[in-house]
C-alpha positions as CSV (number, residue, x, y, z in Angstrom):
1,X,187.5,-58.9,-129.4
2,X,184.7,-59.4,-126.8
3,X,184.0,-56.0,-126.5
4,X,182.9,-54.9,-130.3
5,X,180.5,-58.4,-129.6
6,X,179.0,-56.8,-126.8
7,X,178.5,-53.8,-128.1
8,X,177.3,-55.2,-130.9
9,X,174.9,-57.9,-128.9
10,X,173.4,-55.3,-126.2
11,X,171.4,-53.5,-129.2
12,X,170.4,-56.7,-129.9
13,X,169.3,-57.9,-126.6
14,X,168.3,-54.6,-125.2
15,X,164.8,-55.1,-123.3
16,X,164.3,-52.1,-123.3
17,X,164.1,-51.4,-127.0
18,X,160.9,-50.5,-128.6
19,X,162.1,-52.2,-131.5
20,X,163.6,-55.2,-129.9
21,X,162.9,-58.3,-132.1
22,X,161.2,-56.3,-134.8
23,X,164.7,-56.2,-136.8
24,X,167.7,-53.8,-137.6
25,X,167.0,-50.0,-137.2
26,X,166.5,-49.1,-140.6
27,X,163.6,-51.4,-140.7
28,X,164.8,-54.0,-142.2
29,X,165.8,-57.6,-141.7
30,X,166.8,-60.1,-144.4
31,X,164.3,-58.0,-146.8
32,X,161.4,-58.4,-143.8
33,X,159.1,-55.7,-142.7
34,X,159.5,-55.0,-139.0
35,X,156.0,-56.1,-138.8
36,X,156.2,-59.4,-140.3
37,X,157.7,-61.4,-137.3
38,X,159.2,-62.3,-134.5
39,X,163.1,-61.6,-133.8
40,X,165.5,-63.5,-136.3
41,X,167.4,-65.7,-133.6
42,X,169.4,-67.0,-136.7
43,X,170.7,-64.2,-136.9
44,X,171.8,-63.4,-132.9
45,X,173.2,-67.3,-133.8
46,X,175.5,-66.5,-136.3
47,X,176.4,-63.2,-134.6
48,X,177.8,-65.3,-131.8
49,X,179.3,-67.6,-133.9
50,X,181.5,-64.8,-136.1
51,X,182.2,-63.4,-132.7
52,X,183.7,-66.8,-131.5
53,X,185.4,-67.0,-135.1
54,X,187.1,-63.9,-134.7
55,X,188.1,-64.6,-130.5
56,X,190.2,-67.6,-132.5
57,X,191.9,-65.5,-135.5
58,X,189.2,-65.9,-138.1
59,X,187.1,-63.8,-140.0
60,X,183.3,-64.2,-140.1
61,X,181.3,-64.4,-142.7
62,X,178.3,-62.1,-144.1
63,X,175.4,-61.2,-142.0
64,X,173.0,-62.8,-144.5
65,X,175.0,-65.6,-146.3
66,X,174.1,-69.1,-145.1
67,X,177.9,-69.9,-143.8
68,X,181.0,-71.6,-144.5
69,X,182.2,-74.6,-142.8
70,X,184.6,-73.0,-140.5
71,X,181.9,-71.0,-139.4
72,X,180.2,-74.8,-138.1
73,X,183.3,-75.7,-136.8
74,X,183.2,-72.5,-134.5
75,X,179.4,-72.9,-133.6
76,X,180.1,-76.2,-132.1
77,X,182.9,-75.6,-130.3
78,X,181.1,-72.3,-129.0
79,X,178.1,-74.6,-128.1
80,X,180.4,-76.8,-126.2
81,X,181.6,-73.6,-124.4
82,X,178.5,-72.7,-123.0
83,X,177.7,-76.6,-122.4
84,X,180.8,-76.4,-120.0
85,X,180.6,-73.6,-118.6
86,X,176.9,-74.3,-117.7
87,X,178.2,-77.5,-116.2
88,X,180.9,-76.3,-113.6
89,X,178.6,-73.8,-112.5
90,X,175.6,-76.8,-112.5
91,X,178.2,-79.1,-110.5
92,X,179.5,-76.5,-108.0
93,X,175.8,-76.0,-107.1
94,X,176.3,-79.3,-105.3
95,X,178.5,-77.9,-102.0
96,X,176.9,-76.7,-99.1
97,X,178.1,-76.0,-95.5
98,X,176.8,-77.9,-92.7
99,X,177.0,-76.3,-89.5
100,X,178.1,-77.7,-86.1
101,X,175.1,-79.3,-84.4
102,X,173.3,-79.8,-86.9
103,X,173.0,-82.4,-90.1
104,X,172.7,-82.8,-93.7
105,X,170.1,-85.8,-94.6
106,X,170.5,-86.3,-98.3
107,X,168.1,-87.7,-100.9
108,X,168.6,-89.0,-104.0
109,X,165.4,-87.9,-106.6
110,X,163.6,-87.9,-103.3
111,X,165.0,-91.1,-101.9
112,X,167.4,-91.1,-98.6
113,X,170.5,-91.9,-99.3
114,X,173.2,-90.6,-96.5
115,X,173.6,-87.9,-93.8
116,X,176.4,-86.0,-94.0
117,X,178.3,-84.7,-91.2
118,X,179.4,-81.0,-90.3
119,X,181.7,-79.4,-92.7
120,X,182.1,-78.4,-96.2
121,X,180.4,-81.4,-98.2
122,X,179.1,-81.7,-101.7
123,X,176.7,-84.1,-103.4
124,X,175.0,-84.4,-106.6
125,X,173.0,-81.2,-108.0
126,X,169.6,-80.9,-108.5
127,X,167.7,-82.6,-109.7
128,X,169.8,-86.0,-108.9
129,X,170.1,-85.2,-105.6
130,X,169.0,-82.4,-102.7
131,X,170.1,-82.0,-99.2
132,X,168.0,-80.8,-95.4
133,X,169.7,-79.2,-92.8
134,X,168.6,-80.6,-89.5
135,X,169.3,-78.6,-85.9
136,X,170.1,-81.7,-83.6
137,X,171.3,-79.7,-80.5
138,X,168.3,-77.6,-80.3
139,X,165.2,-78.2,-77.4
140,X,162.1,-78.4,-78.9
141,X,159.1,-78.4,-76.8
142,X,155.8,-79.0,-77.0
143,X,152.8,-77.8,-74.6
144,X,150.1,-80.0,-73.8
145,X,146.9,-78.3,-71.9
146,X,148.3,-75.3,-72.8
147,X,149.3,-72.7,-75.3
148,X,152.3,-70.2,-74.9
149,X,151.1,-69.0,-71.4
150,X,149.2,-71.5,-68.7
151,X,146.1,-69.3,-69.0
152,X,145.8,-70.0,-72.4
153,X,144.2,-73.4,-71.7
154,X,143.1,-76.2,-74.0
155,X,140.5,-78.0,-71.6
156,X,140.2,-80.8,-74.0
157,X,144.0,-81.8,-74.0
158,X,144.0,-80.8,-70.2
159,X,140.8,-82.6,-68.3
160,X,142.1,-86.3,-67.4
161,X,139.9,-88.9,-65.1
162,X,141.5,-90.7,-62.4
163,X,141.7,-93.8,-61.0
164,X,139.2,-92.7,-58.4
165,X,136.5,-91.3,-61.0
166,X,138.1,-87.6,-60.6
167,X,138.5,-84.9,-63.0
168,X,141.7,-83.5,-62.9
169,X,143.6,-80.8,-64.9
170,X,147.1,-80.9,-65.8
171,X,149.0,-78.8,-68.3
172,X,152.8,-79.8,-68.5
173,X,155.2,-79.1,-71.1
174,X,157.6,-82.1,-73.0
175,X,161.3,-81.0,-74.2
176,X,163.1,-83.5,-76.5
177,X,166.0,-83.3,-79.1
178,X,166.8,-84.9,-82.0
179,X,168.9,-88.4,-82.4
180,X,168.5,-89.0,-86.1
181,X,167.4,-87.0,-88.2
182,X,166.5,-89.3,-91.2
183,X,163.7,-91.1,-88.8
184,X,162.7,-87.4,-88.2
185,X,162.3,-86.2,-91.4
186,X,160.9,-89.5,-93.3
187,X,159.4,-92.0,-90.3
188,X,156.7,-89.7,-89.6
189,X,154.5,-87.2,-91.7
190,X,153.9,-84.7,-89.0
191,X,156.3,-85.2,-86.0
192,X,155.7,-81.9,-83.8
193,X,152.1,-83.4,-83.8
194,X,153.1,-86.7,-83.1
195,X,155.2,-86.1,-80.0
196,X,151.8,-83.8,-78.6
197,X,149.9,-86.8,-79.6
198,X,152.1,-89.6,-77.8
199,X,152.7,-87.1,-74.7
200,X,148.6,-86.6,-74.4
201,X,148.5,-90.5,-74.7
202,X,150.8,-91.2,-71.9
203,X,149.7,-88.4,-69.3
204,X,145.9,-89.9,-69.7
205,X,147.7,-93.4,-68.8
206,X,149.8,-92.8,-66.1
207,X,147.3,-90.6,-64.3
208,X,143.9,-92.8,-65.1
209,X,146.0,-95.6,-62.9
210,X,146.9,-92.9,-60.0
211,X,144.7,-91.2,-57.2
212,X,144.0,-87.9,-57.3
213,X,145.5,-86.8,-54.4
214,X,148.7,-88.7,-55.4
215,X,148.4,-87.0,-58.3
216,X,147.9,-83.8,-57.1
217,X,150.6,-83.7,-54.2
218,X,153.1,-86.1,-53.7
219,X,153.2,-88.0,-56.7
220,X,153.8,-84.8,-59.0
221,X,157.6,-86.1,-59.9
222,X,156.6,-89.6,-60.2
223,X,154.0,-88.9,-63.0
224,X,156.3,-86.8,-65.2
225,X,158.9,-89.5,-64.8
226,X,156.6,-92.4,-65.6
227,X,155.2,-89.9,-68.6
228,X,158.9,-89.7,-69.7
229,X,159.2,-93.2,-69.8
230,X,156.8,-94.2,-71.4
231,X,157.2,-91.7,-74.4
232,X,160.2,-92.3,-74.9
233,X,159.5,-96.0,-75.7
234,X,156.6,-95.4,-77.8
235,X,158.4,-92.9,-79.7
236,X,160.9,-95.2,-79.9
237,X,158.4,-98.0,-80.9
238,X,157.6,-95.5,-84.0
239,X,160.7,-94.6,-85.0
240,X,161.0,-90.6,-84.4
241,X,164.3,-90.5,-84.7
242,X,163.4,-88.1,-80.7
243,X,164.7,-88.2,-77.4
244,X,163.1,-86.8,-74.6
245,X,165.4,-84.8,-72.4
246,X,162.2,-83.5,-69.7
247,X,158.9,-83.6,-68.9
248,X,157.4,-80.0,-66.6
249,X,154.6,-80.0,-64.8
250,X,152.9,-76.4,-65.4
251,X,149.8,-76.7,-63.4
252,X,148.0,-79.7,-61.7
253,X,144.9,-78.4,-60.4
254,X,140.9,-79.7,-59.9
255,X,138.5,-77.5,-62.8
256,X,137.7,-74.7,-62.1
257,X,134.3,-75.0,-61.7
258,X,134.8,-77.3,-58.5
259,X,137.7,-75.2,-57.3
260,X,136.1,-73.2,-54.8
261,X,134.7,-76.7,-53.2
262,X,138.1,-78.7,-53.3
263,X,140.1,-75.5,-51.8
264,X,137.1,-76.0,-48.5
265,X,137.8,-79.5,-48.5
266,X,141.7,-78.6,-48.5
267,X,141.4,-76.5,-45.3
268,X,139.4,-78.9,-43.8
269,X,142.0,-81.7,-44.3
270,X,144.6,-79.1,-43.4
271,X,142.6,-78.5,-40.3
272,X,142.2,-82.6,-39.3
273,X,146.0,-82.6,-40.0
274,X,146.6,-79.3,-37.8
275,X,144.5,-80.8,-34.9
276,X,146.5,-84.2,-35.5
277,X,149.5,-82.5,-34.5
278,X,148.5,-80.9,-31.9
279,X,147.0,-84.3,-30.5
280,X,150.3,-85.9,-31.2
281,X,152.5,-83.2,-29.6
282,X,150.2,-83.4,-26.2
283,X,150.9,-86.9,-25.9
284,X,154.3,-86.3,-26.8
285,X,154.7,-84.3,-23.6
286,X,151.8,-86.2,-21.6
287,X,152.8,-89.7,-21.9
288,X,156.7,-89.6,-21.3
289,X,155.3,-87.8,-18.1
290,X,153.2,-90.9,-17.0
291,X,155.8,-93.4,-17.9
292,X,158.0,-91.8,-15.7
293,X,155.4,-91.1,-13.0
294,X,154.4,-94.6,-13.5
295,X,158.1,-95.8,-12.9
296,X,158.4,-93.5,-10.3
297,X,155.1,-95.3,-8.4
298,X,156.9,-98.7,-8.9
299,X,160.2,-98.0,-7.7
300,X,158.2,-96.6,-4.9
301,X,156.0,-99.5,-4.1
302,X,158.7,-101.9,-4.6
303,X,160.8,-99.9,-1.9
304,X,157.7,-99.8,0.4
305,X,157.3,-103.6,-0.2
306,X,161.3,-103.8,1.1
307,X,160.9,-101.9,3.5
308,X,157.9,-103.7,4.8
309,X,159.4,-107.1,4.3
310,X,162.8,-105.9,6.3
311,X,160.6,-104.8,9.0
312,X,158.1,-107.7,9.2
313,X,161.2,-110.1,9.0
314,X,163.1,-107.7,11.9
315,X,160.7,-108.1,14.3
316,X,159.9,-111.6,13.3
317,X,163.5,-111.8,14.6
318,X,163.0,-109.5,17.3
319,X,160.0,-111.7,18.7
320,X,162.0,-115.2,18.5
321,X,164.7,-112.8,20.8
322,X,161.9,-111.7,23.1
323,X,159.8,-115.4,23.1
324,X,163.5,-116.5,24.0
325,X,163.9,-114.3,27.1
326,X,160.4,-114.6,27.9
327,X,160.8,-118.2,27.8
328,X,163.5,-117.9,30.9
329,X,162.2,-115.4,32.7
330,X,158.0,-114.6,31.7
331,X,157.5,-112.5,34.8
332,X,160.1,-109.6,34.3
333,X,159.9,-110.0,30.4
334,X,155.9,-109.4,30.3
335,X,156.2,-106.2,32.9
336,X,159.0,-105.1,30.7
337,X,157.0,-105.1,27.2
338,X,154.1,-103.7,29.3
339,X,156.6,-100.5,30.0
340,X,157.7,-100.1,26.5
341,X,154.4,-100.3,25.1
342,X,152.5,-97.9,27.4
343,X,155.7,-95.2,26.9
344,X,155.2,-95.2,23.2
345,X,151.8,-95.0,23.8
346,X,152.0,-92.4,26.3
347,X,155.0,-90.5,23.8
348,X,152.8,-89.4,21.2
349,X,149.9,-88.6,23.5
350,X,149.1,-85.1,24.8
351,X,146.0,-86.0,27.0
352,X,145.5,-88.8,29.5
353,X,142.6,-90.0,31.8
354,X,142.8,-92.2,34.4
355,X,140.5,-94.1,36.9
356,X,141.5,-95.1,40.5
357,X,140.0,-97.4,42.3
358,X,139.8,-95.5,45.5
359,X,137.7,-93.0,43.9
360,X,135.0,-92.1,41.7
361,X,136.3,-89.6,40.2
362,X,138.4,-89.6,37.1
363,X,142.2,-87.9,37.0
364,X,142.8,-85.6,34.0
365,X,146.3,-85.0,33.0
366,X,147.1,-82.6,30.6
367,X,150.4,-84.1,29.5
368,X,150.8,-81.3,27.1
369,X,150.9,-78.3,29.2
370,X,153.0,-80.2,31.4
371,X,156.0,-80.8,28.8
372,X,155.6,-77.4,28.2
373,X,155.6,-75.7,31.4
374,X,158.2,-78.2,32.8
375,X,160.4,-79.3,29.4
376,X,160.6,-82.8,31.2
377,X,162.9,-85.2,28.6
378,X,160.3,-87.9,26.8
379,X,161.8,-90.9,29.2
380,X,161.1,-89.5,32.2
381,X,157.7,-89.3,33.6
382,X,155.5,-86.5,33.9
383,X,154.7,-84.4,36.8
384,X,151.6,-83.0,37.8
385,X,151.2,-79.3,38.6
386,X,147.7,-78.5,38.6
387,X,144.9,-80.6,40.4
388,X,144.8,-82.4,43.1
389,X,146.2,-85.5,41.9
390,X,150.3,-86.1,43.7
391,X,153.1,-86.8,41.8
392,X,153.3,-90.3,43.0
393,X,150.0,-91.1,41.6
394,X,151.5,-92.2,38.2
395,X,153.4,-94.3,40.4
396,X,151.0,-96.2,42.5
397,X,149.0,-97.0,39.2
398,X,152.1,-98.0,37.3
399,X,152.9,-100.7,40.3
400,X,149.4,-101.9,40.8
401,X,149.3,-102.3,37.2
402,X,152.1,-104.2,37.4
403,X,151.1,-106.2,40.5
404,X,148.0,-107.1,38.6
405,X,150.0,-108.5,36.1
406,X,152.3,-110.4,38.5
407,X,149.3,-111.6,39.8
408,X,147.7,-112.7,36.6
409,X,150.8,-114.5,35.1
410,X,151.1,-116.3,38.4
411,X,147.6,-117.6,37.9
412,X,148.5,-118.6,34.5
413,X,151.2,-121.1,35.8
414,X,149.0,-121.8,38.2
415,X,146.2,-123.1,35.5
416,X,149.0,-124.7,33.3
């Protein structure tokens, strides 16, 4: 039965018709001209309705009579039909798919109501109610100083002061993710630009309370930490619904219209620091030299002063032993020490002169050429083998030296 409808509807509903809306094709249309209106929907309506009529069992009536009430009773229920059918396809219109990783934030005539998790899910069509899908796994980032490539500068988001009145530029990047995505979507009117705003607000903070060398060098990890800090609590302060996952440092560098200075004053500190080292390394190997020299002096002096102690209290010992024996017998003690004196005397000497009495003239014995012509031994005396002066000479002076001193010690008795 639906087919003779359609066939009898497409004529009817053709677009491309010529005559579409300008009635049948024999000109005519409930005794109208083509060209006095527009197309007689009453018609098409009671078309549908005898096609309904006739789906059910029934016959429909004329094309131009005004109808019978069976042929109301069809139109509603056809009406209701279409109302259904437009409904099921108007309520199934309400599932979607959420993906994993990501989140459906659903408002109700604009309103948030609930997110809803991944799956299959369904809410109200529009226009009660619309859903977002939100990517919470994904990294966003934004670049501050910088645009796509670090060459690509923004000097205005990437010139910062100091603490110590210096210009500095930085260009570092932020990555964050998303923790809720109803503070994302609602808290905020432009996020992306908020999170570039609140990261260009924390980098000129943390770094107008550094050094610039600190800044530069060392302190690199410390300042995106302390930037990552503090966004994160201001963000959280507004809401964002973000969480920062890292902050990169691109580039910290002086501008570049004072490069060319700061890289001389670079080497030059790189120089002091060079010569440092070196400094440091010579007394490195210089002073653990001296130490040990200086010990080595010490231990040395403090053996010399034992040594010189042990010998000063050895022949303090020696002379109470001698003033003991001399106290018995002075005479033969006195010629005795005279002996051992003049022999070490005479032991490390190579030359001796000697004046007798008998004569003016002086005896010259070269002891020297003696020991080594003769190879006499050290304790025995020398011998004479060139001059005039006799062996026994040594002798006779040796006696009367020591008959002198008889004679003097006996005169010091005497006097005592």
């Amino acid at each position: 039965m639906r087919i003779p409808f359609l066939k009898r509807l497409k004529p009817l509903l053709s677009l491309n018709d010529p005559q579409w809306g300008r009635g049948s094709k024999d000109g005519k249309q409930d005794g109208k001209k083509p060209e006095d209106g527009p197309p007689d929907l009453d018609q098409l309506w009671r078309d549908f309705n005898q096609s309904i009529a006739r789906m059910f069992g029934k016959n429909g009536g004329g094309d131009t009579g005004g109808g019978s009430p069976s042929d109301s009773t069809f139109a509603k229920i056809g009406f209701g039909v279409i109302v259904a059918v437009v409904a099921f396809f108007w309520m199934i219109s309400g599932f979607f798919i959420v993906e994993e990783g990501k989140t459906g934030v659903i408002t109700t005539f604009g309103k948030y109501s609930y997110q809803a998790s991944p799956g299959f899910n369904w809410r109200w069509p529009a226009p009660i109610q619309s859903h977002e899908i939100v990517n919470m796994m994904q990294v966003r980032t934004v670049e501050i100083g910088y645009r796509n490539n670090v060459k690509n500068k923004q000097p205005k988001e990437a010139l910062m002061l100091t603490d110590d009145e210096n210009i500095i530029d930085i260009q570092f990047a932020v990555q964050y993710k998303l923790k809720d995505a109803a503070k994302w979507l609602y808290s905020n009117r432009d996020p992306e630009e908020m999170i570039r705003q609140v990261a260009e607000t924390a980098i000129r903070e943390i770094v107008g309370r550094s050094k610039m060398d600190f800044v530069l060098y060392e302190g690199r990890e410390k300042v995106a930490l302390d930037v990552n800090l503090l966004m994160q609590q201001v963000l959280d302060r507004y809401e964002s619904g973000a969480q920062i996952t890292n902050v990169t440092m691109q580039a910290v560098q002086p501008p570049e219209q004072v490069q060319a200075a700061f890289d001389d004053a670079v080497k030059a500190g790189q120089d002091k620091e060079r010569q440092k080292n070196e400094g440091q390394a010579y007394a490195n190997d210089v002073i653990p030299k001296a130490r040990g020299e200086a010990s080595r002096m010490l231990q040395d002096a403090e053996g010399y002063r034992s040594r010189v102690i042990a010998n000063a209290e050895g022949n303090a010992a020696r002379f109470k032993q001698v003033l003991v024996e001399y106290q018995k017998a002075p005479a033969v003690t006195r010629d005795r020490m005279y002996l051992e004196t003049m022999q070490q005397i005479f032991s490390s000497t190579t030359k001796l002169m000697m004046d007798t009495k008998s004569a003016n003239n002086m005896i010259y014995l070269p002891l020297d050429k003696l020991n080594g012509d003769n190879v006499v031994k050290s304790n025995q005396p020398a011998t004479a083998t060139t001059g005039s002066v006799p062996a026994d000479t040594m002798t006779t002076v040796e006696v009367r030296g020591s008959k002198e001193g008889r004679t003097r010690d006996s005169r010091d008795r005497e006097s005592r």
